[in-house]
C-alpha positions in Angstrom: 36.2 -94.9 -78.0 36.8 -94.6 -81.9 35.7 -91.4 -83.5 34.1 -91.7 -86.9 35.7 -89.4 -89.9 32.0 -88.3 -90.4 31.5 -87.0 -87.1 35.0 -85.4 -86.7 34.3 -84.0 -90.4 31.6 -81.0 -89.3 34.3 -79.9 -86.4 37.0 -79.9 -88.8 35.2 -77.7 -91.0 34.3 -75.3 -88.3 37.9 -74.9 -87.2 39.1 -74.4 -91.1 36.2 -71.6 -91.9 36.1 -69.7 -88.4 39.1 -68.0 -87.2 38.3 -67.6 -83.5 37.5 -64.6 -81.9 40.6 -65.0 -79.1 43.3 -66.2 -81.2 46.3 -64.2 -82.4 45.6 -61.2 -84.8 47.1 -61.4 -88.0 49.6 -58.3 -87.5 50.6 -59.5 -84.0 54.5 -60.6 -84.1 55.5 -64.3 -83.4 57.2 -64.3 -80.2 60.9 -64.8 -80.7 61.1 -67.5 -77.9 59.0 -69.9 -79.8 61.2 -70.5 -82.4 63.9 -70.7 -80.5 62.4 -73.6 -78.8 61.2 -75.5 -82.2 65.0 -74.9 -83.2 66.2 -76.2 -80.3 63.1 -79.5 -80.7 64.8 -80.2 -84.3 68.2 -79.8 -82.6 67.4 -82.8 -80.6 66.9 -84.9 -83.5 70.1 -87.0 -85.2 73.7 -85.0 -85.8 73.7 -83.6 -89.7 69.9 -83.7 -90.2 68.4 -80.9 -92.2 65.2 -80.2 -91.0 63.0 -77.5 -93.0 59.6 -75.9 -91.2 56.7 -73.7 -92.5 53.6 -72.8 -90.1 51.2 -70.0 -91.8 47.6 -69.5 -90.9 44.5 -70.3 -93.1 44.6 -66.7 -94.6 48.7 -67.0 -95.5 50.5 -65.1 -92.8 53.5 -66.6 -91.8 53.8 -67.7 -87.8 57.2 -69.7 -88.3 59.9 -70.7 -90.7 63.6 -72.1 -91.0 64.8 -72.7 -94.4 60.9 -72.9 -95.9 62.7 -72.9 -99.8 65.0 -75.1 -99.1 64.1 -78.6 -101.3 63.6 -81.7 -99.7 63.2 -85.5 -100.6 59.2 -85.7 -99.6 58.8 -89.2 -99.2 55.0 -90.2 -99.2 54.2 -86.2 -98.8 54.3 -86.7 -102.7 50.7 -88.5 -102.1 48.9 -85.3 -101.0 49.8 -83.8 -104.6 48.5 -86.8 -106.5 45.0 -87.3 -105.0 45.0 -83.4 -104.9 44.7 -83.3 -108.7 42.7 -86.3 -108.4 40.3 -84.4 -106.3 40.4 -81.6 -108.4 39.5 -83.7 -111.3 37.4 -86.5 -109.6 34.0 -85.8 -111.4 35.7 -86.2 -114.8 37.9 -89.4 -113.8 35.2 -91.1 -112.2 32.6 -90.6 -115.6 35.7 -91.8 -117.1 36.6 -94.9 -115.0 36.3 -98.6 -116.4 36.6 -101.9 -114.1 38.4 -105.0 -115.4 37.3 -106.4 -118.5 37.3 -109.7 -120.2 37.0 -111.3 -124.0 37.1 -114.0 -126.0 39.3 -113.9 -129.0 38.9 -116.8 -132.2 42.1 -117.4 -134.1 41.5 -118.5 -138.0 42.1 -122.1 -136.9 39.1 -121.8 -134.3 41.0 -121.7 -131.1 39.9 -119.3 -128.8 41.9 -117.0 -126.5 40.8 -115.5 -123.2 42.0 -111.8 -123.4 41.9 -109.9 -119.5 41.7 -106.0 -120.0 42.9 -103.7 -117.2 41.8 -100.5 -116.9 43.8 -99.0 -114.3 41.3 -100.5 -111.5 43.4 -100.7 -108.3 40.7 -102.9 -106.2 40.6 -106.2 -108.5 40.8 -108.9 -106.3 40.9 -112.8 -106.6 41.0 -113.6 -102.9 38.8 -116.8 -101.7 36.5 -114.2 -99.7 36.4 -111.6 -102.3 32.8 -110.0 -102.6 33.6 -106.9 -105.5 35.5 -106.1 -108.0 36.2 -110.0 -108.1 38.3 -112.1 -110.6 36.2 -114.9 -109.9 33.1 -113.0 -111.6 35.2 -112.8 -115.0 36.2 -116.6 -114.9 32.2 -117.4 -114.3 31.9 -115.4 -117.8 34.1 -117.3 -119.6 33.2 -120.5 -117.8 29.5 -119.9 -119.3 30.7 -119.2 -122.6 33.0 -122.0 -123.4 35.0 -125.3 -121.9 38.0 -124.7 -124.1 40.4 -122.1 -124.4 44.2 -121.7 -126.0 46.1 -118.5 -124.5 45.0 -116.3 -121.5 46.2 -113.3 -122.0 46.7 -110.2 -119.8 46.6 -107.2 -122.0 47.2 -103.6 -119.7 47.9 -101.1 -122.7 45.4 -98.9 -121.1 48.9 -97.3 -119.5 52.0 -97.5 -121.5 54.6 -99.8 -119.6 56.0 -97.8 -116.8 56.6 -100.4 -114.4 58.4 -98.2 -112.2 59.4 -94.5 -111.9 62.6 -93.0 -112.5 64.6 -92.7 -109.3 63.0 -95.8 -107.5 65.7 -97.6 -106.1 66.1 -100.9 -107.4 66.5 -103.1 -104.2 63.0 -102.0 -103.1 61.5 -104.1 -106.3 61.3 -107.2 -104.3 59.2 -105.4 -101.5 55.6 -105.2 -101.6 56.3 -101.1 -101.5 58.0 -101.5 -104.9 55.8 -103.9 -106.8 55.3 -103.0 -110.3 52.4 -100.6 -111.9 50.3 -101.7 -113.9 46.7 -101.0 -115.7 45.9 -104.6 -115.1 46.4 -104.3 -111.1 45.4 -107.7 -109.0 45.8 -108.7 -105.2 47.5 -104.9 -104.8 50.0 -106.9 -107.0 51.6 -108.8 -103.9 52.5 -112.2 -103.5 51.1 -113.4 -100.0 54.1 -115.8 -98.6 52.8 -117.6 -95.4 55.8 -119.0 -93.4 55.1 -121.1 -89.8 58.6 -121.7 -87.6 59.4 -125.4 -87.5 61.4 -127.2 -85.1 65.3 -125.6 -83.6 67.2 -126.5 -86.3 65.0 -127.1 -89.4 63.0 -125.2 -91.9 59.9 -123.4 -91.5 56.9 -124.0 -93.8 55.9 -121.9 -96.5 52.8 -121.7 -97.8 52.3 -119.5 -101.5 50.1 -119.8 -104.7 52.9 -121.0 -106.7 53.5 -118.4 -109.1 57.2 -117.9 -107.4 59.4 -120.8 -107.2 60.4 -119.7 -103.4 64.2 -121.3 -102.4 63.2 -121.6 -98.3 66.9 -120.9 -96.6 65.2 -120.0 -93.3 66.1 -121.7 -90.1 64.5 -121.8 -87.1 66.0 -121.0 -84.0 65.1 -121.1 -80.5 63.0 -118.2 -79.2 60.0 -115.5 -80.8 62.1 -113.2 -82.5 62.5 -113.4 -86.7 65.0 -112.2 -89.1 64.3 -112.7 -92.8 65.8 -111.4 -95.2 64.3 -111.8 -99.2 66.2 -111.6 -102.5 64.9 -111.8 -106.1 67.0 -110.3 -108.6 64.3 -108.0 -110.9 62.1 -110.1 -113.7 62.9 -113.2 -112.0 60.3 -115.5 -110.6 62.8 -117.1 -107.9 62.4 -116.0 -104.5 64.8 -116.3 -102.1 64.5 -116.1 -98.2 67.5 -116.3 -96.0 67.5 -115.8 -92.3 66.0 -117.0 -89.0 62.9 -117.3 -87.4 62.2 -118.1 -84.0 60.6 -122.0 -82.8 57.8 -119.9 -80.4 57.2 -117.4 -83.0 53.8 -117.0 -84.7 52.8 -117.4 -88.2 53.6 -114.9 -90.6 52.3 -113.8 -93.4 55.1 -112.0 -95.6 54.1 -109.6 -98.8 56.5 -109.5 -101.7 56.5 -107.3 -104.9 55.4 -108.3 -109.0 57.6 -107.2 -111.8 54.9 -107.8 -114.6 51.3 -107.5 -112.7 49.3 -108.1 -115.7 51.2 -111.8 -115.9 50.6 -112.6 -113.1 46.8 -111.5 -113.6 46.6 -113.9 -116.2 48.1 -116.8 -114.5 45.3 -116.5 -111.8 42.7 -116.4 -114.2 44.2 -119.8 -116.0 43.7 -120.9 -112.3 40.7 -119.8 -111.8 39.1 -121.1 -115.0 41.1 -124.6 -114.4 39.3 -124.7 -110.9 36.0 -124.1 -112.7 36.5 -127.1 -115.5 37.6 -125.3 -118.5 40.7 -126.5 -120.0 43.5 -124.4 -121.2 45.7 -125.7 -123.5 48.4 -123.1 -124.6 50.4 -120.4 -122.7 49.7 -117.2 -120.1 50.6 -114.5 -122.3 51.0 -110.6 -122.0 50.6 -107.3 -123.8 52.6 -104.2 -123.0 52.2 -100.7 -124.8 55.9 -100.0 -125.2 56.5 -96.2 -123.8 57.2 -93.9 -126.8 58.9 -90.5 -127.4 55.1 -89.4 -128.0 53.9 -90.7 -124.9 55.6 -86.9 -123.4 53.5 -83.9 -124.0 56.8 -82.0 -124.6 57.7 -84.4 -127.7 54.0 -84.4 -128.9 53.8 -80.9 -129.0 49.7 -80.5 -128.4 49.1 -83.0 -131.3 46.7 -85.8 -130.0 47.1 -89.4 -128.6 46.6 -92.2 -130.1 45.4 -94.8 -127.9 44.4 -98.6 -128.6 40.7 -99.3 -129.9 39.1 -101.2 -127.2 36.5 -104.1 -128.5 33.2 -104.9 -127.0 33.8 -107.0 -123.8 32.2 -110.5 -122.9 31.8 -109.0 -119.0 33.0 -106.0 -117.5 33.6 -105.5 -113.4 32.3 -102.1 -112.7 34.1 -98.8 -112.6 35.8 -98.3 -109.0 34.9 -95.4 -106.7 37.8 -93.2 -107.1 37.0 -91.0 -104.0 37.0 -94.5 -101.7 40.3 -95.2 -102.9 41.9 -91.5 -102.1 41.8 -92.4 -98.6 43.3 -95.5 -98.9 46.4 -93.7 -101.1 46.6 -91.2 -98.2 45.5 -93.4 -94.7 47.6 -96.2 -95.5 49.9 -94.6 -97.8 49.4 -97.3 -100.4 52.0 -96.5 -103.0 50.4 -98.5 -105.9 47.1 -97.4 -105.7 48.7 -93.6 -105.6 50.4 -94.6 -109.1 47.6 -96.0 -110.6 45.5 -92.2 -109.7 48.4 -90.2 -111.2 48.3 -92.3 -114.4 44.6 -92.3 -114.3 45.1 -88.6 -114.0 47.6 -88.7 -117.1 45.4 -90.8 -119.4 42.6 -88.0 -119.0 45.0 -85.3 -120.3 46.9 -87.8 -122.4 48.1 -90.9 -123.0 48.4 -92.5 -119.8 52.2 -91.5 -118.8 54.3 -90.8 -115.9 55.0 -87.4 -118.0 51.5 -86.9 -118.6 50.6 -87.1 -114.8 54.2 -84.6 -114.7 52.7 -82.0 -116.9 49.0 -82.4 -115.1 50.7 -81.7 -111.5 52.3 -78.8 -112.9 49.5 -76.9 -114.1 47.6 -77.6 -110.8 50.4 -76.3 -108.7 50.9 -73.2 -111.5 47.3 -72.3 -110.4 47.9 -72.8 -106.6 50.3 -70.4 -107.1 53.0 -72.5 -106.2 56.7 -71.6 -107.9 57.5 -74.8 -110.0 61.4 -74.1 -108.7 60.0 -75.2 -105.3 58.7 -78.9 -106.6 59.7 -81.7 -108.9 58.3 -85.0 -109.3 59.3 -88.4 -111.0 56.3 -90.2 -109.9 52.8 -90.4 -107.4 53.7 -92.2 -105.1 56.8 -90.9 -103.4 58.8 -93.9 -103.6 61.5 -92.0 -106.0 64.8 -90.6 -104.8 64.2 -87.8 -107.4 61.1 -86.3 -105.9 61.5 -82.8 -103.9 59.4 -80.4 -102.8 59.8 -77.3 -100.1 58.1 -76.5 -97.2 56.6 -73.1 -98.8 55.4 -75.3 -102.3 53.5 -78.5 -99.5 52.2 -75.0 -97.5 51.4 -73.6 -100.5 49.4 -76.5 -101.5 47.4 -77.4 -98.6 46.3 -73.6 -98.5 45.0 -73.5 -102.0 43.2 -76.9 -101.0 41.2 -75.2 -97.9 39.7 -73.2 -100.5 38.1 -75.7 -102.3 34.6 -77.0 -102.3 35.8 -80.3 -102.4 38.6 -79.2 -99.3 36.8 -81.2 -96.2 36.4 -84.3 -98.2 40.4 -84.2 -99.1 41.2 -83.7 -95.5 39.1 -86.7 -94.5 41.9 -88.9 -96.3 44.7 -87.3 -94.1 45.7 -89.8 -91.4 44.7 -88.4 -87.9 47.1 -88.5 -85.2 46.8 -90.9 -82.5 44.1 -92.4 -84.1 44.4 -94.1 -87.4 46.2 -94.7 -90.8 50.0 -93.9 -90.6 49.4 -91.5 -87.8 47.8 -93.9 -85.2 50.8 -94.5 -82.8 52.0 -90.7 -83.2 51.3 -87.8 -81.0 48.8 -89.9 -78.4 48.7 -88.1 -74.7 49.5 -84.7 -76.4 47.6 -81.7 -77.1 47.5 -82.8 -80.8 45.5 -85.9 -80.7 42.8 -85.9 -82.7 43.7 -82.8 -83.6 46.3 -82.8 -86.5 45.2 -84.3 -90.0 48.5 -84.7 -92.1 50.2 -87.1 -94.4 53.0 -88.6 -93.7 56.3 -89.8 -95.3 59.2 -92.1 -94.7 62.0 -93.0 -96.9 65.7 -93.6 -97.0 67.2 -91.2 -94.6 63.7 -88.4 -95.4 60.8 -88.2 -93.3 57.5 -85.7 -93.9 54.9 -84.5 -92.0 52.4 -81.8 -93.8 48.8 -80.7 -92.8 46.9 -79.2 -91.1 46.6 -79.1 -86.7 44.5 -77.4 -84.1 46.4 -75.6 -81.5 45.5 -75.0 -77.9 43.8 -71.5 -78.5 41.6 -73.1 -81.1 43.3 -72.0 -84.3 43.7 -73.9 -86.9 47.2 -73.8 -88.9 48.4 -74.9 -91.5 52.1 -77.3 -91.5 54.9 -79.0 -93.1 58.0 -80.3 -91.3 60.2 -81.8 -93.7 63.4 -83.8 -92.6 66.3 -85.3 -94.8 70.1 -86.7 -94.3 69.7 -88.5 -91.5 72.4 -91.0 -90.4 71.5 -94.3 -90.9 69.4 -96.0 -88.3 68.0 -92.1 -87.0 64.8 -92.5 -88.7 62.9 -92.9 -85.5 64.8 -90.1 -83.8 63.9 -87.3 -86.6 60.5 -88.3 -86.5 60.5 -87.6 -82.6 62.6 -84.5 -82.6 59.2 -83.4 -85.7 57.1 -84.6 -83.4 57.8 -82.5 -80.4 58.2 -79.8 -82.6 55.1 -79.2 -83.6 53.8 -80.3 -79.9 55.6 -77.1 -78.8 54.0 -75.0 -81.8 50.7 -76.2 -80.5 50.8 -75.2 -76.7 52.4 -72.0 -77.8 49.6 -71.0 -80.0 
């Protein structure tokens, strides 16, 4: 039977404000044994891992720890800390949220240019059965406005061009998990690449939009299984895909990454107002806000941003909801959208910038409490080799959040184990299904487990389990040895 967030929400918030009368006093000792048996859990996991471990209560005392200040790669962990501050900030970034805008623009010879404004709005959307925050309702505008346009032109200076973060690696640009950020944001900026197997020995079909030139090297083999492999070198428009693919597979639909979103969002609207009998004669066109020395708060010194004047608009999409799209960043862990908060956070404060979003996490971890030694960030999403955080500065966090008024709204985004988001296959037929709300995180040779779980006494506690240098091809096996970990903590408790 699936359990509604709602109806889990009032339990939740039960267990996090009342401390039950039979579980553990404060001033009672851990038992000794129980951390010899989590060591001994991790122990299980791949040769020459590192595994770090913090368990406190809600009120801060500490039940168990091994190597809680040691740093760690966090993965998708780094998600909790970006719709944290979102969170913290949500009334003001939601006043201050725009949706996708869209203009007409008359050169001095009378040709007119279709101009597409992004505003940082992660939900815009030109699929066939879109019903909000649709592309199809700007190109209706323009449609009614005129039959005759020159340039469309995506213009995202709303963020200064950051495509990616420092310390992304660069053969994840091709993936949809590395696709570039952008203020004009559009179809998550993938490109959907539907591939059927054909007969042993030939190609498969592909089926695509167009806006890559895709060079098919697939064969197809006998059997179900598939092995593709797909190469584009970055800024290149040439995809291509290499491997096998099985006769009695099925369909698949593959998801690949977009250097320059806001191109792309203009060459959908050309084919959008094309489909709707407006010609356009000249090119799809872009404009970037170059990233200055002034676009860091360090270099600017308090002195204030200049941003671009925005002009009226011939229709506007609405703002989105900011809170609907937390959950998203933290269910799914859906790295663009998480990008697109921290700059949405950093535009608020400043101008827009990865460094701006920087200097806004730090002063929302300074008043957590947390030591800025213990944390350092490069961008929102967790997709940077450069990010690390300890298991005291994620435990740290989390506790500050309890305290909140908006706390139980936050945890609602956490991925619940055994039942959904990146949590649904973990931890079913144990003691902590259903009953651990944590976000994940999973990248090269790093996984991350933080939140908060309910243990068999009925306390609630809060966790992070953090676990880097894996051998290549242990993922899985960390992630179990975690697992049973924290199982362990739970029966014990």
């Amino acid at each position: 039977m699936k359990t509604s967030l709602k109806s889990l929400a009032p339990v939740l918030a039960l267990a996090l404000l009342i401390a039950p009368a039979h579980a553990r006093a404060p001033t009672d000792p851990m038992p000794v044994p129980l951390l010899t048996t989590v060591e001994q859990k991790l122990a299980e996991g791949p040769a020459g891992s590192r595994f770090g471990l913090l368990v406190t209560t809600l009120e801060g005392e500490i039940l168990l720890s091994i190597a809680p200040d040691q740093r760690f790669i966090p993965a998708s962990n780094t998600k909790m800390f970006t719709t944290a501050i979102g969170y913290a900030q949500l009334p003001l970034l939601q006043q201050a949220a725009k949706g996708t805008g869209v203009r007409l623009e008359t050169g001095a010879d009378g040709t007119i240019d279709v101009i597409l404004h992004g505003r940082g709005d992660p939900f815009l959307s030109s699929a066939a059965d879109c019903k909000a925050n649709c592309l199809q309702t700007l190109a209706d505008a323009v449609a009614a406005r005129t039959r005759q346009v020159r340039s469309i032109i995506g213009d995202d200076r709303w963020f200064p061009d950051e495509r990616w973060s420092p310390g992304m690696s660069w053969n994840n640009i091709v993936s949809r998990y590395g696709t570039g950020n952008s203020a004009l944001t559009l179809d998550d900026n993938e490109l959907v690449v539907k591939l059927a197997p054909g007969a042993v020995g030939a190609a498969p079909t592909i089926q695509t939009s167009g806006y890559y030139s895709i060079e098919n090297r697939v064969t197809t083999v006998a059997g179900k299984e598939e092995a593709i492999e797909a190469d584009r070198m970055p800024n290149s428009r040439v995809l291509r895909l290499t491997g096998t693919v099985g006769a009695e597979a099925a369909p698949l639909t593959l998801r690949y990454g977009i250097d320059d979103p806001a191109h792309y969002a203009a060459w959908r609207l050309a084919e959008l107002l094309r489909a709707r009998g407006v010609r356009v004669d000249g090119a799809v066109e872009v404009r970037h806000r170059p990233l200055t020395a002034t676009d860091d708060p360090k270099v600017r010194k308090g002195a204030p941003v200049s941003l671009p004047a925005e002009p009226a608009m011939l229709a506007e999409l609405p703002a989105p909801p900011l809170a609907e799209n937390m959950v998203r960043i933290n269910k799914e862990s859906q790295n663009l959208h998480s990008e697109l908060m921290l700059r949405r956070v950093a535009r608020q404060s400043g101008s827009g910038s990865i460094a701006d979003g920087q200097a806004a996490v730090r002063q929302l971890m300074t008043q957590a409490g947390v030591a800025e030694a213990s944390y350092d960030f490069s961008d929102g999403s967790g997709m940077s080799s450069y990010n690390r955080i300890s298991p005291r500065a994620a435990v740290g966090l989390l506790s500050w959040i309890a305290r909140q008024p908006w706390s139980i709204a936050w945890r609602e985004t956490l991925p619940i184990a055994g039942r959904d988001g990146t949590l649904q296959n973990r931890f079913k037929g144990t003691i902590l299904a259903g009953k651990l709300f944590a976000k994940t995180g999973s990248l090269n040779a790093s996984r991350a487990l933080s939140g908060y779980l309910t243990t068999r006494s009925g306390r609630t506690l809060i966790f992070s389990v953090l676990a880097n240098d894996m051998p290549d091809g242990t993922d899985s096996q960390a992630t179990a040895a975690v697992d049973r970990a924290l199982v362990a903590i739970a029966e014990a408790l």
